[in-house]
FIFIKE-52469 format. One record per atom (N, C-alpha, C, CB): residue number from 1; residue in three letters; chain; atom name; x, y, z. Coordinates in nm, 3 decimals. Glycine has a CB too. Example, Ala and Ser with C-alpha at 12.3 -4.5 7.8 and 13.67 -1.06 7.14 Angstrom:
residues 2
1_ALA_A_N_1.319_-0.569_0.780
1_ALA_A_CA_1.230_-0.450_0.780
1_ALA_A_C_1.320_-0.330_0.780
1_ALA_A_CB_1.131_-0.447_0.905
2_SER_A_N_1.285_-0.225_0.708
2_SER_A_CA_1.367_-0.106_0.714
2_SER_A_C_1.290_0.003_0.787
2_SER_A_CB_1.408_-0.060_0.572
//
This chain:
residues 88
1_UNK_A_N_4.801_5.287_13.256
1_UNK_A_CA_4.877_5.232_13.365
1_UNK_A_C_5.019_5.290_13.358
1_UNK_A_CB_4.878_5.075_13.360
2_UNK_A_N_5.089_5.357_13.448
2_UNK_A_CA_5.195_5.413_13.477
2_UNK_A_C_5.265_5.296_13.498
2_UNK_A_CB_5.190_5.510_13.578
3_UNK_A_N_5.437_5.339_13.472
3_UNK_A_CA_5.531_5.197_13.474
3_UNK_A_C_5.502_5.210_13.646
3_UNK_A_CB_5.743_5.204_13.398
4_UNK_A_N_5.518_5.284_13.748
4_UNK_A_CA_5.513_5.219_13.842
4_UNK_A_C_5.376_5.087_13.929
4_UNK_A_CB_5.545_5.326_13.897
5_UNK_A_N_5.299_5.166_13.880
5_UNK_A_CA_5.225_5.052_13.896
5_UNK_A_C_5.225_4.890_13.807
5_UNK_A_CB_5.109_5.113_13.883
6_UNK_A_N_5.278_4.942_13.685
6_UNK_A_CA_5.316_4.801_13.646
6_UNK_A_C_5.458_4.738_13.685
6_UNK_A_CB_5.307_4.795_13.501
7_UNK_A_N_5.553_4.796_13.776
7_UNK_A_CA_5.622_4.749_13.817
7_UNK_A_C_5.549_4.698_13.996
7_UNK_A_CB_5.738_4.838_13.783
8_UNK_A_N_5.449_4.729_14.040
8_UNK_A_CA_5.416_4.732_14.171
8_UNK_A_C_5.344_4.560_14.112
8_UNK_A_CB_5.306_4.892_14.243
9_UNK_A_N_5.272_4.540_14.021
9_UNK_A_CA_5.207_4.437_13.999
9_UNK_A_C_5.263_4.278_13.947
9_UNK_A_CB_5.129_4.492_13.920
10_UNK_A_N_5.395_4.378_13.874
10_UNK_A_CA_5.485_4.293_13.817
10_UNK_A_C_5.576_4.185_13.902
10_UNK_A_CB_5.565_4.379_13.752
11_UNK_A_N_5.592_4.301_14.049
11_UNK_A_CA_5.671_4.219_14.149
11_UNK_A_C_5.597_4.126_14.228
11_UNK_A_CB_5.739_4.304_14.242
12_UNK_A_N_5.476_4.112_14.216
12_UNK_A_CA_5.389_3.992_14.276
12_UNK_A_C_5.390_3.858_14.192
12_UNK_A_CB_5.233_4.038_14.288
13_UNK_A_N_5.429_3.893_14.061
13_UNK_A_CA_5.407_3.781_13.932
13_UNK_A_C_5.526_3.697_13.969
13_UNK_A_CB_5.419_3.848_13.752
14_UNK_A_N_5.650_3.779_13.943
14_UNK_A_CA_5.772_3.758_13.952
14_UNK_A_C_5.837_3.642_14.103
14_UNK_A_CB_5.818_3.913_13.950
15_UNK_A_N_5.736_3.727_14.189
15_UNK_A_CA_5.728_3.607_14.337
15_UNK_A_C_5.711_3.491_14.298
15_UNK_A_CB_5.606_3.619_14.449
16_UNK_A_N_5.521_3.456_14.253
16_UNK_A_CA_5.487_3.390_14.251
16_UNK_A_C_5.549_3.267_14.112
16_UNK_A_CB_5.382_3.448_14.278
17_UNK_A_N_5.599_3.337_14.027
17_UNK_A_CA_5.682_3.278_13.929
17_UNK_A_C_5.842_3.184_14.012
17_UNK_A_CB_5.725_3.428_13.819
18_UNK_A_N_5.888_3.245_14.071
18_UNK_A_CA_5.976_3.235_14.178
18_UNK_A_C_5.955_3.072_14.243
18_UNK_A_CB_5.940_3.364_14.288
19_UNK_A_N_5.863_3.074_14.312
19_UNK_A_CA_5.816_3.008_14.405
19_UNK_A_C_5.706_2.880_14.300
19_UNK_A_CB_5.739_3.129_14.522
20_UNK_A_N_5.684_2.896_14.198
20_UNK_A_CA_5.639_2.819_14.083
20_UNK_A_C_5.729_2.780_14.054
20_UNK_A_CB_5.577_2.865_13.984
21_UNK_A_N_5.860_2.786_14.013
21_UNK_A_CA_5.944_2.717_13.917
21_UNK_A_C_6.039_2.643_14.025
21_UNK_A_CB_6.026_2.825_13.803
22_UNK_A_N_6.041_2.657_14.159
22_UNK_A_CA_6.100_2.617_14.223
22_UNK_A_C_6.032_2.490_14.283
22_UNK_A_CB_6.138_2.709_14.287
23_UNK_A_N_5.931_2.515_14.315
23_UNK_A_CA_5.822_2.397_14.343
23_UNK_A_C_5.827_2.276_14.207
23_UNK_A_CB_5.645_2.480_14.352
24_UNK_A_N_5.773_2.330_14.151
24_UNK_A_CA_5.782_2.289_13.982
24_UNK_A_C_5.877_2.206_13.993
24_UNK_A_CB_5.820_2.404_13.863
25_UNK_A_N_5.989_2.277_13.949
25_UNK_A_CA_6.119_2.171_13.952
25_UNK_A_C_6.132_2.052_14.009
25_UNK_A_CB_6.218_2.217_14.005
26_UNK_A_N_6.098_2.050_14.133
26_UNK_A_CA_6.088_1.956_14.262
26_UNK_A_C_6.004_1.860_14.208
26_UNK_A_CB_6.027_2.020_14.405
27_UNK_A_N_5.878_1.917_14.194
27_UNK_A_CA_5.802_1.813_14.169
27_UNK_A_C_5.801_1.659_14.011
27_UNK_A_CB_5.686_1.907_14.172
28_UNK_A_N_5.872_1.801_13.939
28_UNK_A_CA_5.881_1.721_13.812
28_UNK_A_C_6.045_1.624_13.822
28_UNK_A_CB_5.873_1.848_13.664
29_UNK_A_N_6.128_1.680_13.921
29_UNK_A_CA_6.205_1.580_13.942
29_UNK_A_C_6.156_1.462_14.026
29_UNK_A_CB_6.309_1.631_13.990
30_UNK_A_N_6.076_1.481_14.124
30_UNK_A_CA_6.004_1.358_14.185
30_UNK_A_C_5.963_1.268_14.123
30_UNK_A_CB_5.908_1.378_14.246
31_UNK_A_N_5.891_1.313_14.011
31_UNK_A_CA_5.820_1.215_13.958
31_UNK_A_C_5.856_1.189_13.804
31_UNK_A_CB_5.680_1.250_13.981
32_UNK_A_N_5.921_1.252_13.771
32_UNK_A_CA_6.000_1.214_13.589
32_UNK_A_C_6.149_1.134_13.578
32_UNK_A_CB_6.047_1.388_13.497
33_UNK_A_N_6.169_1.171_13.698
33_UNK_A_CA_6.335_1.109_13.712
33_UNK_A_C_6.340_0.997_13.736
33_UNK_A_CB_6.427_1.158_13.813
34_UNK_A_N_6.425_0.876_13.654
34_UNK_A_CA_6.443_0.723_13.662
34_UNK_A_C_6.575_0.750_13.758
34_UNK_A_CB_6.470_0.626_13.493
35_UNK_A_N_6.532_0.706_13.852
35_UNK_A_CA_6.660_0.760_13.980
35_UNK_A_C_6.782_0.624_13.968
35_UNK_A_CB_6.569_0.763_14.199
36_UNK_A_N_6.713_0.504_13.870
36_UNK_A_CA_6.809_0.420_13.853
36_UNK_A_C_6.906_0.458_13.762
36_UNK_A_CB_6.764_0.311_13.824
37_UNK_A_N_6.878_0.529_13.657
37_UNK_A_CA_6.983_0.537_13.555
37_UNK_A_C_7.027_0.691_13.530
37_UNK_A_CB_6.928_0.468_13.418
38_UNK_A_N_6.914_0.786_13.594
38_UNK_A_CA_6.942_0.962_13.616
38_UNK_A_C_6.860_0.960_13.425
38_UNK_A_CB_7.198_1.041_13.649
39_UNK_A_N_6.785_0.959_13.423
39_UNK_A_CA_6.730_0.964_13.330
39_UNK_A_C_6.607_1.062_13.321
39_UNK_A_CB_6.713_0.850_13.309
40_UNK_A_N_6.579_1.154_13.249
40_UNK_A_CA_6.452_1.241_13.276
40_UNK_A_C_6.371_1.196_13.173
40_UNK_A_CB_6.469_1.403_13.274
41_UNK_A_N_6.231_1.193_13.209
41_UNK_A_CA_6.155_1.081_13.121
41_UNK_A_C_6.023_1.246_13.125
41_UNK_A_CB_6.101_0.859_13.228
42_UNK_A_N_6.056_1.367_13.149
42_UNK_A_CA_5.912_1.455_13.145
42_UNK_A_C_5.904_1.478_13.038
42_UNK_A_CB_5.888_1.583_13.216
43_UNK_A_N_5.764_1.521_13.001
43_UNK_A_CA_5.710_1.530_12.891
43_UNK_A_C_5.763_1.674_12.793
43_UNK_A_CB_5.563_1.521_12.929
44_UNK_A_N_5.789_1.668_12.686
44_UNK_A_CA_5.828_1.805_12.685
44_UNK_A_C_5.757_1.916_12.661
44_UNK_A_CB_5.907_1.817_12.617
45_UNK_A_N_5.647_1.945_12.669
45_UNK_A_CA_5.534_2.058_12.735
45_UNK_A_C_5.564_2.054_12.845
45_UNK_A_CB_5.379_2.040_12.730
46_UNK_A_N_5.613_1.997_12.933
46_UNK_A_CA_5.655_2.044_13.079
46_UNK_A_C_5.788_2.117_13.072
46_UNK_A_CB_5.671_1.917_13.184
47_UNK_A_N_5.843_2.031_12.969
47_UNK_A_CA_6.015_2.156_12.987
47_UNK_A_C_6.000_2.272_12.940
47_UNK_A_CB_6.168_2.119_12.895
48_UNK_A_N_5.860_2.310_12.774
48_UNK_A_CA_5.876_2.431_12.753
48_UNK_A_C_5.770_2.509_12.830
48_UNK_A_CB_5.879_2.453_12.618
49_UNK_A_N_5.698_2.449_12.910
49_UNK_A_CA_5.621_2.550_12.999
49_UNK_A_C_5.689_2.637_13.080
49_UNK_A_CB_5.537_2.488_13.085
50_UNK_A_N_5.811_2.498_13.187
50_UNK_A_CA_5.963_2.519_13.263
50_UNK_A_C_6.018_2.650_13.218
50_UNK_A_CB_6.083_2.397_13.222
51_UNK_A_N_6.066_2.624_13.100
51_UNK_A_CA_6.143_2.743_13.043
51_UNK_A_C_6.112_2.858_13.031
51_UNK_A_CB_6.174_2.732_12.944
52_UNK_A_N_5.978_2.870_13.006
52_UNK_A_CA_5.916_3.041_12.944
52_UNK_A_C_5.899_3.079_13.082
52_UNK_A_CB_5.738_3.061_12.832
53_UNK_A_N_5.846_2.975_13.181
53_UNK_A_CA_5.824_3.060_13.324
53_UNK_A_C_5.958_3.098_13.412
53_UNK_A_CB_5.728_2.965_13.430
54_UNK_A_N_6.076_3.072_13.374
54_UNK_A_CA_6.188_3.088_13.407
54_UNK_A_C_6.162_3.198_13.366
54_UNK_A_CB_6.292_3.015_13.374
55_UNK_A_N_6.221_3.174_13.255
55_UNK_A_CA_6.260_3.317_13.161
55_UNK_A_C_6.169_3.437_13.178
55_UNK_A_CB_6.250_3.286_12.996
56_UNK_A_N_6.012_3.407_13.231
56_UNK_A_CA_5.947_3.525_13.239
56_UNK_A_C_5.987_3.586_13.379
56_UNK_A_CB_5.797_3.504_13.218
57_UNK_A_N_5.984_3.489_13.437
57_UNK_A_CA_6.023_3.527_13.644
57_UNK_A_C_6.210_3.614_13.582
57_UNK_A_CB_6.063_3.262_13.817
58_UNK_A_N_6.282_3.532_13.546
58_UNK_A_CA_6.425_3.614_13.570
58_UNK_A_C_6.358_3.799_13.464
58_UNK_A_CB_6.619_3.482_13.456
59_UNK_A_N_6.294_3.791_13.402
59_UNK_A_CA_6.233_3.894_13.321
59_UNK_A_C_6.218_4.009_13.452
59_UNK_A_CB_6.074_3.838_13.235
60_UNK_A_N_6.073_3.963_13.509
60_UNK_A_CA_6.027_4.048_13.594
60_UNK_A_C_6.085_4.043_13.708
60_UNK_A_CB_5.911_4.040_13.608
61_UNK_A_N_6.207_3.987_13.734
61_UNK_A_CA_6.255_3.999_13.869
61_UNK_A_C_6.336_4.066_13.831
61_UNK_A_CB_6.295_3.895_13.953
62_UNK_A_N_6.395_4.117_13.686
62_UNK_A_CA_6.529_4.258_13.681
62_UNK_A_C_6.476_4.348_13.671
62_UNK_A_CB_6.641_4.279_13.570
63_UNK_A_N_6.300_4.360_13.616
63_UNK_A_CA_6.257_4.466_13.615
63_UNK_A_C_6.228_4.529_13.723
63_UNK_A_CB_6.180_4.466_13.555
64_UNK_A_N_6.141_4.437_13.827
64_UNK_A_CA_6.172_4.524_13.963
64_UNK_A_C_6.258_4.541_14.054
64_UNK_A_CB_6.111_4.512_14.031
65_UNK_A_N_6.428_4.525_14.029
65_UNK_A_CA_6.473_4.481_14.058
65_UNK_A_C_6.477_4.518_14.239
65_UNK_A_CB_6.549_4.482_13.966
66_UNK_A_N_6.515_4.659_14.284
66_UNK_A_CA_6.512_4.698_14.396
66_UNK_A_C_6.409_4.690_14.525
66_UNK_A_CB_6.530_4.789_14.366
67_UNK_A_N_6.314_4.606_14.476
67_UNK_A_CA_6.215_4.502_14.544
67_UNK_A_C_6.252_4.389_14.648
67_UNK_A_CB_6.157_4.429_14.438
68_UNK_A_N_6.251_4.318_14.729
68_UNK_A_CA_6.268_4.193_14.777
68_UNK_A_C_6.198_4.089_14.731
68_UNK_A_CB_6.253_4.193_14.891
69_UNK_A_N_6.071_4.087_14.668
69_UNK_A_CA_6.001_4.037_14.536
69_UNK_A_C_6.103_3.982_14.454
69_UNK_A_CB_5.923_4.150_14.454
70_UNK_A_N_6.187_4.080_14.382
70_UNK_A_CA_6.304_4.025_14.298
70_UNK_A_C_6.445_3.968_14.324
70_UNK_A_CB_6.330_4.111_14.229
71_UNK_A_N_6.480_4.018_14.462
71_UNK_A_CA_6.571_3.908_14.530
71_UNK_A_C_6.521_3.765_14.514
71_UNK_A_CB_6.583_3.934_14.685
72_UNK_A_N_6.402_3.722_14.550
72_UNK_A_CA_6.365_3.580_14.571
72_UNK_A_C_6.354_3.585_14.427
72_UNK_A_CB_6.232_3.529_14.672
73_UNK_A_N_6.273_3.661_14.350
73_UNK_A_CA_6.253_3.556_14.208
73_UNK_A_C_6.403_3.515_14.139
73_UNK_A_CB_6.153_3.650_14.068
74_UNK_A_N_6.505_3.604_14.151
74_UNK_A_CA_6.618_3.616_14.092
74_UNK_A_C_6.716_3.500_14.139
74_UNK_A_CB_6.665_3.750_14.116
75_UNK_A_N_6.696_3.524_14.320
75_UNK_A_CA_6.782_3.360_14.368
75_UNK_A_C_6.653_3.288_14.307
75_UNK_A_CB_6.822_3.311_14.588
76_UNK_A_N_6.534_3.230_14.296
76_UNK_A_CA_6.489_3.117_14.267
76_UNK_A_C_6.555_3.075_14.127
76_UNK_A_CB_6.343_3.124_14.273
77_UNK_A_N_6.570_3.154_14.037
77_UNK_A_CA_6.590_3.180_13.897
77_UNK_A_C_6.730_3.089_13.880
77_UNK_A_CB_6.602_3.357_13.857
78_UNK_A_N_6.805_3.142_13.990
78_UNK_A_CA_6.991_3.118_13.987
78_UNK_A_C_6.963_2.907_14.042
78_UNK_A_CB_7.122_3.278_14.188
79_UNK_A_N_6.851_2.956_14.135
79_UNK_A_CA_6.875_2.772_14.203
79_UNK_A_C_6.782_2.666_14.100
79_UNK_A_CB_6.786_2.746_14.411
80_UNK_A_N_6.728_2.714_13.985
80_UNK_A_CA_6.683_2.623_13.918
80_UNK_A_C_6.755_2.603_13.848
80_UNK_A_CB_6.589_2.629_13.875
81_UNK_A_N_6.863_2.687_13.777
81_UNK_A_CA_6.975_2.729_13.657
81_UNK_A_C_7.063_2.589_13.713
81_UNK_A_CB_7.075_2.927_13.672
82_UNK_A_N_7.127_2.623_13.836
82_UNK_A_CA_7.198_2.542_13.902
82_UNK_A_C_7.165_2.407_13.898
82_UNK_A_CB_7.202_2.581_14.012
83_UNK_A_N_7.068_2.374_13.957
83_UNK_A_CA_7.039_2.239_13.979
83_UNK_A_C_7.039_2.151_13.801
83_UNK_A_CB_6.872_2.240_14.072
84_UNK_A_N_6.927_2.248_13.735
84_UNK_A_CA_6.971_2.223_13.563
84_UNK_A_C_7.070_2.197_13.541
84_UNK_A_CB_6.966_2.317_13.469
85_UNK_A_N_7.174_2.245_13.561
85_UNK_A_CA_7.308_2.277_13.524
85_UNK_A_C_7.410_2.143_13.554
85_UNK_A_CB_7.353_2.413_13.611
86_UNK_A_N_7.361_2.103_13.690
86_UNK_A_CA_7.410_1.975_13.741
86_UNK_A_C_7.325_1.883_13.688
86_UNK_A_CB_7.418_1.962_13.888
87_UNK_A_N_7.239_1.886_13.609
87_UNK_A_CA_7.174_1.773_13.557
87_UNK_A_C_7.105_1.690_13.714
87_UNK_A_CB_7.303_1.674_13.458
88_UNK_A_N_7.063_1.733_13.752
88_UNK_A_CA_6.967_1.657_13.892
88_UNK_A_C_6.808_1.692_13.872
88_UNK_A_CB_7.018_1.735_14.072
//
């Protein structure tokens, strides 16, 4: 397998990683968050699943970077960081 084709395959992962961790997020704030006290009650196999799929999406979204594939994985990457970041 030539790097371009593993960069052609890579930028579909990187989407769908994208669009996983962003969903993800959502969902595990829906339903883990004690909205009375801001408390996160998820399990933590969900945070280190969270994390590696971050970290693999911001991975393959610099590798392809000149893609539009990696625009979205890269903003998804920045709006989960963020929201983390604010603790929400």
């Amino acid at each position: 397998m030539t790097f371009k084709r593993f960069r052609d395959k890579a930028q579909w992962v990187a989407l769908a990683g994208g669009v996983l961790i962003v969903t993800g997020q959502w969902w595990a704030h829906d339903h883990y968050v004690d909205r009375v006290i801001w408390v996160d009650r998820s399990p933590p196999v969900l945070n280190f699943l969270g994390f590696w799929l971050t970290l693999l999406t911001l991975m393959l979204g610099l590798l392809t970077l000149p893609r539009w594939q990696s625009f979205v994985a890269i903003a998804a990457f920045l709006w989960v960081t963020f929201i983390f970041m604010q603790g929400l």
